[in-house]
N, C-alpha and C positions, 0 to 999 in steps of 0.2 A: 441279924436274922437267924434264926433257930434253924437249921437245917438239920441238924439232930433229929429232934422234936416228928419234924416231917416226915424224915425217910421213916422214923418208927409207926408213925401212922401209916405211911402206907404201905409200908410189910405187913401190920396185921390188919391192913384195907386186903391187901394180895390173898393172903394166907385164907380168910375168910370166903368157904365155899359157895353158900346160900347166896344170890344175888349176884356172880360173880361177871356174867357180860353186861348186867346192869350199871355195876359198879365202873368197870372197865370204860363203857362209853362216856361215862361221867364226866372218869378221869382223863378222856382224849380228849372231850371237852376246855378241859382247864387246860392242857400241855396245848392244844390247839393256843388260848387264849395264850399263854405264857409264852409260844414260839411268835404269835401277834408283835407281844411287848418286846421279846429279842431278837426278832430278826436280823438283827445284824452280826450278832454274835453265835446264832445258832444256826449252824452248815444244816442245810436242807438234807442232804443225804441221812446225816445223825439223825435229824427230824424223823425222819420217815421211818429207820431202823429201828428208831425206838419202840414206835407207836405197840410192839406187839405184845407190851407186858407192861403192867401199871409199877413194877419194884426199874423196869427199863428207862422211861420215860422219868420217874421220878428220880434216880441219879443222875439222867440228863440235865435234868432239870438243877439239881442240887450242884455240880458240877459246871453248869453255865454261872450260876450264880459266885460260884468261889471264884471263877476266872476271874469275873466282874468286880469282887472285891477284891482279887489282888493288884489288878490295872489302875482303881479308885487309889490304894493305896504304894501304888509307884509313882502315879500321877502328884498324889498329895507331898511324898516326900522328896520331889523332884525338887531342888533349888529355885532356880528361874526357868518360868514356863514360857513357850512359847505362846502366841495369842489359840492358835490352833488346839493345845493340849488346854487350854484353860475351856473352850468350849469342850471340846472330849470328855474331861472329867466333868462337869455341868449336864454332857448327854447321859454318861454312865451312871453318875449319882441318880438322874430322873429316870432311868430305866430301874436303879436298883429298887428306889422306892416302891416302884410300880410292880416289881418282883413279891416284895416286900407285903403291901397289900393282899395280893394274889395267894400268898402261902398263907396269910394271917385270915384270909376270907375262907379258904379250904379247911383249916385246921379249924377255926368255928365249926363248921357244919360235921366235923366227924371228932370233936372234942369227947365224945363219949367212946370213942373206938378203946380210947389208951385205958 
């Protein structure tokens, strides 16, 4: 997953005056839909702090996602798993996916930004 890619969009999503509570509700929109997909992993409180800046919400967002891959890959290089962590990593991979989609649907729609 490009999280790179991401945060550069949406710093000069942020940066960009013209349209900018337009823009803004957009992007609560998607961090809405992406706190949807992680709820398990995203503290309500963080949720709600973030919401007040699109460059907040998108390191939130980038930063849930890394946790996610380094759990997928502590999970993976664990020896013998218990039956418990075999579904964990089965939920986190279907979550990261789903992550996954969400940033590659965004980045479509604002691909002219960069």
């Amino acid at each position: 997953m490009d999280t790179e890619k991401f945060l550069a969009v949406t710093k000069k999503l942020h940066s960009k005056k013209k349209g900018k509570t337009e823009e803004l509700e957009k992007f609560k929109k998607l961090f809405e839909r992406f706190h949807l997909i992680n709820r398990a992993y995203l503290d309500k409180e963080i949720f709600k702090k973030a919401q007040e800046s699109i460059l907040s919400m998108a390191e939130v967002m980038v930063n849930t996602i890394q946790s996610i891959d380094e759990e997928i890959v502590r999970l993976r290089n664990k020896g013998r798993k218990q039956p418990f962590e075999v579904v964990e990593l089965a939920e986190l991979q279907k979550v990261q996916k789903r992550n996954e989609m969400l940033l590659r649907e965004f980045e479509g729609r604002h691909l002219s930004i960069l």
